[in-house]
DRENDRENTOR-129177 format. One line per 3 residues: number of its first residue (from 1); their letters; for each residue x, y, z of N, C-alpha, C. Coordinates in pm, 1 decimal. Example, Ala and Ser with C-alpha at 12.3 -4.5 7.8 and 13.67 -1.06 7.14 Angstrom:
! DRENDRENTOR-129177
1	AS	1319.0 -569.0 780.0 1230.0 -450.0 780.0 1320.0 -330.0 780.0 | 1285.0 -225.0 708.0 1367.0 -106.0 714.0 1290.0 3.0 787.0
//
This chain:
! DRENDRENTOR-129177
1	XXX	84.4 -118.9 0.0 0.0 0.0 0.0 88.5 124.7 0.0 | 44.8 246.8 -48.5 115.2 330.0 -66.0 17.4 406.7 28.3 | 74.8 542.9 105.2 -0.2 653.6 129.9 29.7 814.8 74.5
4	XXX	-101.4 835.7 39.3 -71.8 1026.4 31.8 -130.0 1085.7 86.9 | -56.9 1135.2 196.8 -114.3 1272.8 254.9 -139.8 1454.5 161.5 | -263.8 1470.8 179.1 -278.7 1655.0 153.0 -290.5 1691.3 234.8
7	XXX	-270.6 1810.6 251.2 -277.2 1918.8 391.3 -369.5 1981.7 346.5 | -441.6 2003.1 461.8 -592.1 2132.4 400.8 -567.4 2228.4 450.8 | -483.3 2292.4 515.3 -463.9 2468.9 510.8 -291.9 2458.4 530.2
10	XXX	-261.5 2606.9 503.6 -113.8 2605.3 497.7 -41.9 2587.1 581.7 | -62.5 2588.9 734.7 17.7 2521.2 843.3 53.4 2402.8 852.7 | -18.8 2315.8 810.7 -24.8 2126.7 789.7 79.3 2133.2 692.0
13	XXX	73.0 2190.9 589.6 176.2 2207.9 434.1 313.4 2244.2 503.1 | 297.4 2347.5 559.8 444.1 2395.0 611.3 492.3 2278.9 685.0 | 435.2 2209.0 799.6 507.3 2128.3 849.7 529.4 1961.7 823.3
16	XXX	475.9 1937.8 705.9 509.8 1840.0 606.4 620.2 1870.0 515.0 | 626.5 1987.8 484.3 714.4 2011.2 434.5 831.3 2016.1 447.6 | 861.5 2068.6 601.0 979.9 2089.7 702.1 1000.0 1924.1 729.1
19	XXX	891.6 1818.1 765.1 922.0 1677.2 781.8 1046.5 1654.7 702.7 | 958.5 1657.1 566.6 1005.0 1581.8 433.0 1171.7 1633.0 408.5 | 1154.5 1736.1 430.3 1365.4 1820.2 446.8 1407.7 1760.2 579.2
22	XXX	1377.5 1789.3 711.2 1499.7 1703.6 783.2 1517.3 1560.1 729.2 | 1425.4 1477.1 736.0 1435.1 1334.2 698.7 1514.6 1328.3 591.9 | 1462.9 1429.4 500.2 1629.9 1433.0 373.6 1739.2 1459.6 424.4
25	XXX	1765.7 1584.2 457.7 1873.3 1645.1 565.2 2003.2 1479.4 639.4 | 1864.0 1462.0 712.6 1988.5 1356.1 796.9 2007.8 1202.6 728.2 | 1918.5 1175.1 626.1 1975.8 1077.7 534.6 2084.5 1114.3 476.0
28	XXX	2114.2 1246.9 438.6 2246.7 1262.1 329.4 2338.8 1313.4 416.0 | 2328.4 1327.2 587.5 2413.5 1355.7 650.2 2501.8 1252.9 702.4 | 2416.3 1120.5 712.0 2457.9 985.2 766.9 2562.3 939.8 676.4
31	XXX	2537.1 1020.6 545.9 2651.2 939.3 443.1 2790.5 1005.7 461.0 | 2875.9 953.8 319.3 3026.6 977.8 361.3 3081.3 1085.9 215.7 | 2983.4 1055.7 137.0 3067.9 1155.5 35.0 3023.6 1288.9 23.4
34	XXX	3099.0 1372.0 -53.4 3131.4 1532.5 -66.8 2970.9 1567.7 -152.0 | 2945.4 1469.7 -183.5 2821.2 1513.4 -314.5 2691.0 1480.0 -181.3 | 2648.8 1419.6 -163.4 2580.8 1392.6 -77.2 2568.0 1479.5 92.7
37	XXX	2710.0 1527.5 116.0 2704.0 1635.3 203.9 2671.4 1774.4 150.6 | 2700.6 1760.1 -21.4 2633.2 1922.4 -27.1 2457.4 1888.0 -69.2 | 2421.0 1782.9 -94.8 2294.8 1760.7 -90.9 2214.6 1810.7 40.6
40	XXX	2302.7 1757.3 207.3 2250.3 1755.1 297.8 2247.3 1930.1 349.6 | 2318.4 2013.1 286.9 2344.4 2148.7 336.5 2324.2 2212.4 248.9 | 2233.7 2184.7 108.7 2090.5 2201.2 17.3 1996.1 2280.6 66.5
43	XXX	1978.9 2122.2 148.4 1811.7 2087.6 256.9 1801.4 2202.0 351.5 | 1937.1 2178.8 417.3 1995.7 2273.0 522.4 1927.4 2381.9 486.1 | 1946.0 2473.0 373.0 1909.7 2607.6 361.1 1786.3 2591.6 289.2
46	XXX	1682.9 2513.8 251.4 1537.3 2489.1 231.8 1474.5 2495.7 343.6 | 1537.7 2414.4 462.9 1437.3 2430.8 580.8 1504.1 2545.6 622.9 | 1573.0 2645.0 635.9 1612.7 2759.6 644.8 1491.5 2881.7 579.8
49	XXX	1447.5 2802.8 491.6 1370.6 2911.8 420.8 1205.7 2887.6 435.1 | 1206.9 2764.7 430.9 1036.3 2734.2 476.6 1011.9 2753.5 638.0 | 1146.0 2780.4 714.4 1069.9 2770.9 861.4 1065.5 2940.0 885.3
52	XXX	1123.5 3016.0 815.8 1151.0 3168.9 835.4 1004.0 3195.2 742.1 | 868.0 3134.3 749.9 766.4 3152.5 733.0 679.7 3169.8 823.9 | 609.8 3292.1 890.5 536.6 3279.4 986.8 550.5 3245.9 1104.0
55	XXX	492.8 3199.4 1194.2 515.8 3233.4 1316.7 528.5 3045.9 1400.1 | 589.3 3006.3 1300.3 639.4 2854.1 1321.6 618.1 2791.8 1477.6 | 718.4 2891.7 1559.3 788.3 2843.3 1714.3 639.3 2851.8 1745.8
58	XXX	609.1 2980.8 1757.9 470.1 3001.6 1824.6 345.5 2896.5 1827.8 | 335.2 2823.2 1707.3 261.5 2750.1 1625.1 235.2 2644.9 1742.0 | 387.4 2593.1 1696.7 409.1 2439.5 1807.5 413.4 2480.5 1880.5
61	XXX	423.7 2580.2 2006.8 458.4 2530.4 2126.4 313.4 2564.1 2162.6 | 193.0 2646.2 2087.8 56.2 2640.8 2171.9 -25.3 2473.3 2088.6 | 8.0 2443.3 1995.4 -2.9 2265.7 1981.5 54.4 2188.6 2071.2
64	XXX	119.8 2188.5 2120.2 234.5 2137.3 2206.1 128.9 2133.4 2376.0 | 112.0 2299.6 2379.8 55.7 2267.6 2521.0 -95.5 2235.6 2511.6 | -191.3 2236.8 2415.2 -293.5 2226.2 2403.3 -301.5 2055.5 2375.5
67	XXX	-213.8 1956.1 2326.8 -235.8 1838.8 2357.0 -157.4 1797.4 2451.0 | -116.7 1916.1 2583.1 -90.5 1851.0 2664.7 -172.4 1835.7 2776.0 | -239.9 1992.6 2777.3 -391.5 1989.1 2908.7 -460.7 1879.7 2830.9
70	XXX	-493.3 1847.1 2727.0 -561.3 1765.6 2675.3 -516.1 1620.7 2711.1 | -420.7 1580.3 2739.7 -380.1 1418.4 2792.5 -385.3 1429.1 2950.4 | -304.9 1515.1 2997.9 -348.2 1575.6 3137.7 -491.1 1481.4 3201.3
73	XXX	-575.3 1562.1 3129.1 -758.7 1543.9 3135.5 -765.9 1386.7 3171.6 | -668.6 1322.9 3068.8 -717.9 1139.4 3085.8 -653.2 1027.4 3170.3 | -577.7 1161.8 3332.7 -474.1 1077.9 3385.5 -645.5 983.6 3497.2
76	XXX	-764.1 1022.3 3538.8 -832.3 924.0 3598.2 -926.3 828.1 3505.2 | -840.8 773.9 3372.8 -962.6 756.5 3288.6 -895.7 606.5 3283.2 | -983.7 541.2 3373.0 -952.4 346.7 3341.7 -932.5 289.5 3193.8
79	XXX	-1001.2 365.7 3087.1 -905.0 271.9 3003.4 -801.5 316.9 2916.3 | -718.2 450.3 2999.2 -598.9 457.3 2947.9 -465.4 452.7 3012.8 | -392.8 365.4 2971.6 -197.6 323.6 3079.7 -198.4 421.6 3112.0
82	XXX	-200.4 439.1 3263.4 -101.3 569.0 3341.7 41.0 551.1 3241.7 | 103.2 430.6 3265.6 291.1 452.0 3209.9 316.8 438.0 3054.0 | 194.9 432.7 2962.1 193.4 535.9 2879.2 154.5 689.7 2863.6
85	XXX	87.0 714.2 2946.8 8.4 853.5 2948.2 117.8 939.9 2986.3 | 193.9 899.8 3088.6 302.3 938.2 3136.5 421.4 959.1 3044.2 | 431.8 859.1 3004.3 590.4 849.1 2863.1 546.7 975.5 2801.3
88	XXX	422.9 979.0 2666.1 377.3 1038.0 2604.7 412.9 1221.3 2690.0 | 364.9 1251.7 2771.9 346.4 1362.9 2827.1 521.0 1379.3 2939.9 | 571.4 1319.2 2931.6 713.1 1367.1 2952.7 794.1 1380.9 2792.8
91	XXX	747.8 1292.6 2694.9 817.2 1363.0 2578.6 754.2 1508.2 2553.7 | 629.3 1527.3 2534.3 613.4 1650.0 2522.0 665.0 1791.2 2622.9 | 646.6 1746.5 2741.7 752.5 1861.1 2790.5 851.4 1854.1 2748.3
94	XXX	934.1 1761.9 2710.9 1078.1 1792.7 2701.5 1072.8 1874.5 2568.4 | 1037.7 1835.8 2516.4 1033.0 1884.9 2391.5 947.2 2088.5 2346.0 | 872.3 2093.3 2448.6 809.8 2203.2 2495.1 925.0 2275.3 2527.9
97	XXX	1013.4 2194.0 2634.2 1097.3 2294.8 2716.0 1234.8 2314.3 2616.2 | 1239.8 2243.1 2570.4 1373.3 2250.5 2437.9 1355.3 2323.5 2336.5 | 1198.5 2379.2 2319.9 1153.2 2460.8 2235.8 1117.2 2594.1 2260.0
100	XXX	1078.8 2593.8 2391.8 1073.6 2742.1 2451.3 1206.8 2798.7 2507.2 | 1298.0 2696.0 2520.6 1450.8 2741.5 2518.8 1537.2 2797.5 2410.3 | 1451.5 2750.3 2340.2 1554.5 2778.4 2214.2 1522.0 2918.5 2129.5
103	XXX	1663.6 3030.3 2147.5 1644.5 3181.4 2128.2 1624.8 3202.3 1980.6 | 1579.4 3334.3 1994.0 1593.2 3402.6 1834.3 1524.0 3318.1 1761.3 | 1495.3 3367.2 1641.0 1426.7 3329.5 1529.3 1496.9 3169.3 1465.1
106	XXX	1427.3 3123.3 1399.8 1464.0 2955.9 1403.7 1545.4 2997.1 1271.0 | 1678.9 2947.9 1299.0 1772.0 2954.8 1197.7 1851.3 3086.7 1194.4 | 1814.6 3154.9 1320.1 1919.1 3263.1 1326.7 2064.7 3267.9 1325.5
109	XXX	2124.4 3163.8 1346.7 2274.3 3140.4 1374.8 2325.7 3092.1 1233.3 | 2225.3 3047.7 1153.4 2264.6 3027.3 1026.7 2282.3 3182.5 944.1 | 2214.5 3211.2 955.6 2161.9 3356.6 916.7 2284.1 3466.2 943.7
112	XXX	2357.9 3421.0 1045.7 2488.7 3525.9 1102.8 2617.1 3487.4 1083.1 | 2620.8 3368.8 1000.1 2734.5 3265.8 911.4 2768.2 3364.9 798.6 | 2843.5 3441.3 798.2 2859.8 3488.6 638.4 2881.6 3422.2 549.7
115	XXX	2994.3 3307.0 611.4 3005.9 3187.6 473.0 2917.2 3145.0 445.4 | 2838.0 3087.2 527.6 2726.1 3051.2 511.1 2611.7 3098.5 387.1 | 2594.7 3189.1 430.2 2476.2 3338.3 366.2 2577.2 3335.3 185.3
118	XXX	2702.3 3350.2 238.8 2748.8 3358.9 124.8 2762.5 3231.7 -10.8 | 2760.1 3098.4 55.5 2744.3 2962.7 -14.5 2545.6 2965.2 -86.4 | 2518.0 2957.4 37.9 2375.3 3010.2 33.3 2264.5 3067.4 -104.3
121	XXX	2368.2 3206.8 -158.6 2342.5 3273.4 -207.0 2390.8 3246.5 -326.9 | 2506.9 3190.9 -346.0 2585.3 3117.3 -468.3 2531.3 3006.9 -534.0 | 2439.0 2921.2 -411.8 2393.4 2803.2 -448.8 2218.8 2786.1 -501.6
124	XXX	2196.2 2933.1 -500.0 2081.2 2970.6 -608.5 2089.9 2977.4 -750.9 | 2213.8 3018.3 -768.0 2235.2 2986.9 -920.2 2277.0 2844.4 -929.7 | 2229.7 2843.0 -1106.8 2258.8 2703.5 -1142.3 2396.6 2681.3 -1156.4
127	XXX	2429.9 2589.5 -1083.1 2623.3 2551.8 -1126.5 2682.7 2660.1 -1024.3 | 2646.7 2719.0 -962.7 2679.6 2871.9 -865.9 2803.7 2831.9 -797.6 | 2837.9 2679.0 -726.8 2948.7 2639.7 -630.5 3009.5 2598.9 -669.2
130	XXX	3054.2 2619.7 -787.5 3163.1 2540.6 -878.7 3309.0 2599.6 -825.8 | 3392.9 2530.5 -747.1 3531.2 2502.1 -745.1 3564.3 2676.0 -819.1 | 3556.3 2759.0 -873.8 3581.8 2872.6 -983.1 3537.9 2973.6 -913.6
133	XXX	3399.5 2954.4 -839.9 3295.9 3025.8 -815.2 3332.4 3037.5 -648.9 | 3331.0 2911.5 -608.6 3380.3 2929.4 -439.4 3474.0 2852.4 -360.6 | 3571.9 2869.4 -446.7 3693.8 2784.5 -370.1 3649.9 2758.0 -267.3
136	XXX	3662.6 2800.1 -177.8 3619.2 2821.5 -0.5 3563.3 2695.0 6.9 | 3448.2 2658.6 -37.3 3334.4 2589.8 -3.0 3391.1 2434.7 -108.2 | 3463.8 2452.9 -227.4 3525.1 2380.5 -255.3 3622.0 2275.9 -145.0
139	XXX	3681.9 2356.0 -106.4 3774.5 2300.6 -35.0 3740.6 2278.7 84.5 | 3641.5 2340.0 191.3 3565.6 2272.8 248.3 3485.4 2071.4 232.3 | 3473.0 2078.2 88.2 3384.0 1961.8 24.6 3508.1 1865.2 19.0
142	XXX	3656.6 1919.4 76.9 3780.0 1810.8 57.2 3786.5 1763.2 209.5 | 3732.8 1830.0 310.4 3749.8 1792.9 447.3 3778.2 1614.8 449.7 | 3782.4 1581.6 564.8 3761.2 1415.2 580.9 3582.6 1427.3 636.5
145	XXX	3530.3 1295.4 577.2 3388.6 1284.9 604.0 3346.9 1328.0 730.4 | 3443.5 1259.4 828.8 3341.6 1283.6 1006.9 3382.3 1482.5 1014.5 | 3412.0 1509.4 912.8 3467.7 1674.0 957.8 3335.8 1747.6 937.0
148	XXX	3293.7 1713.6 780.3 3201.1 1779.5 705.1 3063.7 1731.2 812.1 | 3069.8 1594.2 860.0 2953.5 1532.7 952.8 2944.7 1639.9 1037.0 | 3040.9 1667.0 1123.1 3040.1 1758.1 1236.1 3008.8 1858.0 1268.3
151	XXX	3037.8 1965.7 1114.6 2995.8 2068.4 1055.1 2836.4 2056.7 1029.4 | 2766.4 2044.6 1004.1 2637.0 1991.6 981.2 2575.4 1981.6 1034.1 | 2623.6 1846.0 1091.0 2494.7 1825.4 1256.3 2501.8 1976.3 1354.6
154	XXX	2636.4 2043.2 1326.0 2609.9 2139.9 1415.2 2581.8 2284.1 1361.5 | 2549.1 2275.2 1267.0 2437.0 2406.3 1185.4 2286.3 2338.0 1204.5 | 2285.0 2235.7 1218.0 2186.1 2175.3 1191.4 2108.2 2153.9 1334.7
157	XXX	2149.9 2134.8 1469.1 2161.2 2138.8 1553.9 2038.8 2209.6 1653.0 | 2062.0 2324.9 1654.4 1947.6 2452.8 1693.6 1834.7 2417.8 1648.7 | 1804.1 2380.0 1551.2 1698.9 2342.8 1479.2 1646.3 2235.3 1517.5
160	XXX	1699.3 2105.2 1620.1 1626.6 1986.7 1617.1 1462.5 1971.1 1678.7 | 1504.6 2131.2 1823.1 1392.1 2129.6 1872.1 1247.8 2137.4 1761.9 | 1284.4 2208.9 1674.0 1174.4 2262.6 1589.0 1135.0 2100.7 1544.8
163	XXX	1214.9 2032.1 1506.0 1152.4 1877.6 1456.4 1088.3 1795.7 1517.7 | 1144.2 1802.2 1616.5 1138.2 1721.8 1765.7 954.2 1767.0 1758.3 | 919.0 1887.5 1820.4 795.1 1943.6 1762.7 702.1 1904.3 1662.8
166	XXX	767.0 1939.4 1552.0 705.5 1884.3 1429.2 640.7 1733.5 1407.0 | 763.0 1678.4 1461.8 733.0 1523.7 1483.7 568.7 1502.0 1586.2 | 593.9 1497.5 1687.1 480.7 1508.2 1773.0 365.5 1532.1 1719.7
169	XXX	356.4 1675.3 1675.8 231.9 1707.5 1639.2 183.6 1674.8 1488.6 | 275.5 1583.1 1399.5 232.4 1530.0 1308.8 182.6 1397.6 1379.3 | 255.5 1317.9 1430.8 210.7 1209.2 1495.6 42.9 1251.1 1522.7
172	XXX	16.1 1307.2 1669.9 -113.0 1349.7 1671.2 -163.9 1335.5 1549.6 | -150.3 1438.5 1483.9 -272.0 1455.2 1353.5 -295.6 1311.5 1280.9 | -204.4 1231.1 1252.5 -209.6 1117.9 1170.4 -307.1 1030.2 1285.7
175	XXX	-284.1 1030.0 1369.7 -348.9 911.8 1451.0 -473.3 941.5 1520.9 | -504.2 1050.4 1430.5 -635.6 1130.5 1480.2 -773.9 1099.3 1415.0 | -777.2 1040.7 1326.0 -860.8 996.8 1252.0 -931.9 795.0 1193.9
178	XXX	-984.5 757.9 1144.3 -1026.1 614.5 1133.7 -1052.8 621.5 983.5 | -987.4 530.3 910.0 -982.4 530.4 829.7 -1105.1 443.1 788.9 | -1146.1 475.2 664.2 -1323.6 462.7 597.3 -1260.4 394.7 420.8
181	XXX	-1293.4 292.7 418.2 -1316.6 229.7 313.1 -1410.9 255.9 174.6 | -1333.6 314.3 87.8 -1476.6 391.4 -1.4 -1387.3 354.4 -179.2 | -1517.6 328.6 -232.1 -1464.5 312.7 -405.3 -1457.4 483.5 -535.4
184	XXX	-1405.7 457.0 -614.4 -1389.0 570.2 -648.5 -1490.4 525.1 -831.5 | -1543.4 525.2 -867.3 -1658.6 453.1 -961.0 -1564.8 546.7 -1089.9 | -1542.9 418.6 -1197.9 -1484.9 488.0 -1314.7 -1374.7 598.7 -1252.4
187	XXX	-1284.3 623.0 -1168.3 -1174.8 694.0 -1123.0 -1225.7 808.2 -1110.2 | -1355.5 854.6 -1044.5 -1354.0 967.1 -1002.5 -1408.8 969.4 -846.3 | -1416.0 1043.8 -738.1 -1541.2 1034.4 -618.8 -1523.4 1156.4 -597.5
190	XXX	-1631.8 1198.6 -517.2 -1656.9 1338.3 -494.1 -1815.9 1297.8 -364.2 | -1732.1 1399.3 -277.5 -1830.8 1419.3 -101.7 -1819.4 1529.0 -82.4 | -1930.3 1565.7 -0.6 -1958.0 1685.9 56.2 -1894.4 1689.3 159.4
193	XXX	-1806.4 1754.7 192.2 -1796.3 1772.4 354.0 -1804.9 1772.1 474.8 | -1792.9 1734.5 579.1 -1828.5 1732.7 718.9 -1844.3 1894.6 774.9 | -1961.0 1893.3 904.0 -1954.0 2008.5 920.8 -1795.2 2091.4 964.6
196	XXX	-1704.3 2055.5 1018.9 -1568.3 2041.9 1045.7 -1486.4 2019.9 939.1 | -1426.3 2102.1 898.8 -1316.7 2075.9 773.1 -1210.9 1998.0 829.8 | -1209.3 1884.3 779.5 -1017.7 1828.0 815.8 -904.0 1944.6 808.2
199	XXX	-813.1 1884.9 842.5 -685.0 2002.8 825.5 -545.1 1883.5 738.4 | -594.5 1760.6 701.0 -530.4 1686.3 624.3 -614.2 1540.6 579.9 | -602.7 1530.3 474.7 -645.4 1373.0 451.4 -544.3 1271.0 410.2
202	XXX	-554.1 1200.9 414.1 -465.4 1049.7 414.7 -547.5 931.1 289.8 | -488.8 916.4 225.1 -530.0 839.0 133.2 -457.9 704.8 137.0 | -563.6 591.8 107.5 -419.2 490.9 103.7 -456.6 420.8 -33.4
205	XXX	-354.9 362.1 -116.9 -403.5 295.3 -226.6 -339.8 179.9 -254.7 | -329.5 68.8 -332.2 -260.5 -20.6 -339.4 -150.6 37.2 -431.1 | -29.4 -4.9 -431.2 81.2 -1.9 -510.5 104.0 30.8 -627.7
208	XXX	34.2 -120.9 -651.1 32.2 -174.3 -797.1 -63.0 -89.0 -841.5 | -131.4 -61.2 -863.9 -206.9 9.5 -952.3 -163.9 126.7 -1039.8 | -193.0 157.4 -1125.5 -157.0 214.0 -1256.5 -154.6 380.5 -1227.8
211	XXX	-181.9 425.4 -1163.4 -261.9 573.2 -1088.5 -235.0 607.0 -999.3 | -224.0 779.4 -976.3 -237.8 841.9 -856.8 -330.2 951.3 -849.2 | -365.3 991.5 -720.5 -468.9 1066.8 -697.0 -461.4 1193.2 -727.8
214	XXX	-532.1 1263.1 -753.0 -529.8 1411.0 -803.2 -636.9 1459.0 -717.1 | -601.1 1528.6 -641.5 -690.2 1587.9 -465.5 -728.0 1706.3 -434.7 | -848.9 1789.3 -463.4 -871.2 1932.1 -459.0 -1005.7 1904.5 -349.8
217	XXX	-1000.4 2031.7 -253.2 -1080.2 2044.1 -192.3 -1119.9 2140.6 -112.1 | -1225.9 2211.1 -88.7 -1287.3 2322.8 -21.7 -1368.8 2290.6 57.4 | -1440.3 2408.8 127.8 -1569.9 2417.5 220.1 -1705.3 2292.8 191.9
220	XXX	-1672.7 2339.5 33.9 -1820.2 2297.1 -60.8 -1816.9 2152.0 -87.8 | -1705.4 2083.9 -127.1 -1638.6 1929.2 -179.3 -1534.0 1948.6 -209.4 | -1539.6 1786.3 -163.5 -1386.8 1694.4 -190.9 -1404.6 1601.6 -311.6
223	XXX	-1274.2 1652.5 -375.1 -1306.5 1613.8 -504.7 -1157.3 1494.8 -536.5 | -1169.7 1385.7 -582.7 -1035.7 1315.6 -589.8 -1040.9 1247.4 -722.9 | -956.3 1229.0 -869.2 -955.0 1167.8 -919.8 -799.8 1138.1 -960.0
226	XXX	-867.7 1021.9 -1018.3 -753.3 893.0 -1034.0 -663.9 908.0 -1144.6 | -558.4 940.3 -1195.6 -519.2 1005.5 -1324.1 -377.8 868.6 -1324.8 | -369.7 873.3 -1485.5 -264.6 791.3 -1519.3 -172.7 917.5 -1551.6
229	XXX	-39.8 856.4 -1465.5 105.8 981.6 -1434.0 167.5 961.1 -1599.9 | 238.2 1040.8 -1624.2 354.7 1041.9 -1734.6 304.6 1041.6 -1862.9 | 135.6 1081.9 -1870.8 128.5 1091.9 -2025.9 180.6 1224.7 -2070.6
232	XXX	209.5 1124.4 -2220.2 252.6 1271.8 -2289.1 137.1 1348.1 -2377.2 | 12.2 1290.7 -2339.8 -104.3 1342.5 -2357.8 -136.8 1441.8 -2253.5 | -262.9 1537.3 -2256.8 -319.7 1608.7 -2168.1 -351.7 1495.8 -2026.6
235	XXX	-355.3 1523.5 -1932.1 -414.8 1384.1 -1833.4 -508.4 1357.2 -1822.7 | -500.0 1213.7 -1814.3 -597.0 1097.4 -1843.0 -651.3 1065.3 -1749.2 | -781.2 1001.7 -1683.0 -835.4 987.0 -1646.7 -814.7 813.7 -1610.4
238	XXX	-834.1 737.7 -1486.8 -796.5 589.4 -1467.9 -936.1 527.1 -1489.0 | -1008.5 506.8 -1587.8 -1117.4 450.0 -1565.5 -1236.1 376.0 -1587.2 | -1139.4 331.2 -1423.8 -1171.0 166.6 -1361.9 -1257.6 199.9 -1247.3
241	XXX	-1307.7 117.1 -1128.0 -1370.3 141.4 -1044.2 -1231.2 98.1 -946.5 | -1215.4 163.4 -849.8 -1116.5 182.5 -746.7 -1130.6 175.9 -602.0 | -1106.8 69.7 -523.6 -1082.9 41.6 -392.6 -1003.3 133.4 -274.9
244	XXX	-1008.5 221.1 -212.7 -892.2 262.1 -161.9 -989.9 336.2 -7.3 | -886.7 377.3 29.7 -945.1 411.9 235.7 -912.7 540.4 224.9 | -980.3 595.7 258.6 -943.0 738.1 332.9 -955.7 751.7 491.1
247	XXX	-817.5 874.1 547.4 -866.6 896.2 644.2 -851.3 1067.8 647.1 | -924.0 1116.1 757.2 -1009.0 1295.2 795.1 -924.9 1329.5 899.5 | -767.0 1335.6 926.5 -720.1 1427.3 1018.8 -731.3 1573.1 1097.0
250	XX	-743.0 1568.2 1182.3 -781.5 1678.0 1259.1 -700.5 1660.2 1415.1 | -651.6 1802.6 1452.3 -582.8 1804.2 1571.5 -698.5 1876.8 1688.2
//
């Protein structure tokens, strides 16, 4: 089975987005070569730029405490583990407190790197870090691997709280919902809404199948159809009658 998540307003987007870059981030950090470390310090300055959107810190840490009075609420409730209820709600403080610790604007210390700012800025153009263009950063890319590692994790560093965060309150949202078994007739379906708008849906589909979803949705309907990827035609339409689950996230 495959899954696709959409986000239904732009906060859910932003922090899927920020997911999808650390998880890149520290895959190409774990590795050992020069190409793959400038992949990872890419990412580096993507989530540099999607988290210097809005009011991020603020975001999580009132998510943060609002599912925490909220677990709080279920410490006399027989059918939930005290020594899970407990685990759960000591990660979130820590993570609260690692986040309300953490100064200045998210990515400020990157921001006061001139080399940095200056690679940064080079690495907007196409071909921009070429050996010609920035020795510096060239010869940086000759370090020994655990050097360039070191370098990294610790630009990278300041920032974990923000993930640490992120993580959590994606968790929540995903496990917030029950997933509903529904067909899509000749590759199209279309529902009206709940009085409550989701703030993400979750799709799941089988693999194998020939198609992916094409997902628009408002106040009015949810609209999903099934399209065959890579024509070199206008897009096509899959249609077959289609098996697949949805689920209605909400925090």
């Amino acid at each position: 089975m495959i899954v696709y998540e959409y986000p239904l307003n732009e906060r859910v987007r932003t922090l899927l987005r920020l997911e999808d870059l650390f998880d890149r981030v520290l895959f190409f950090i774990s590795k050992d070569s020069a190409y793959e470390h400038h992949a990872a310090l890419a990412g580096i300055f993507e989530i540099l730029e999607v988290a210097s959107r809005g009011d991020l810190k603020s975001d999580l840490l009132q998510e943060l405490d609002r599912q925490r009075v909220f677990l709080e609420a279920l410490r006399d409730n027989p059918a939930i583990s005290e020594e899970k209820l407990a685990e759960v709600l000591a990660e979130i403080s820590a993570v609260f407190t690692a986040l309300i610790s953490s100064s200045g604007k998210t990515g400020q210390h990157l921001r006061e790197n001139e080399w940095l700012m200056a690679i940064k800025q080079r690495s907007a153009i196409p071909g921009g870090v070429c050996e010609f263009d920035a020795p510096s950063y060239h010869q940086w890319l000759h370090h020994e691997p655990e050097s360039r590692q070191g370098d990294l994790r610790g630009w990278l560093s300041p920032m974990m709280p923000i993930i640490d965060a992120l993580r959590i309150v994606l968790r929540v949202l995903r496990e917030s919902g029950k997933s509903v078994p529904l067909v899509a007739y000749r590759g199209a379906f279309q529902q009206m809404p709940a009085e409550r708008m989701a703030q993400m849906l979750r799709l799941v589909l089988r693999q194998d199948l020939p198609c992916v979803p094409e997902i628009s949705a408002n106040k009015y309907a949810l609209n999903i159809r099934f399209i065959l990827p890579g024509s070199v035609q206008r897009t096509r339409l899959y249609e077959e009658d289609i098996d697949f689950e949805l689920i209605f996230c909400n925090l």
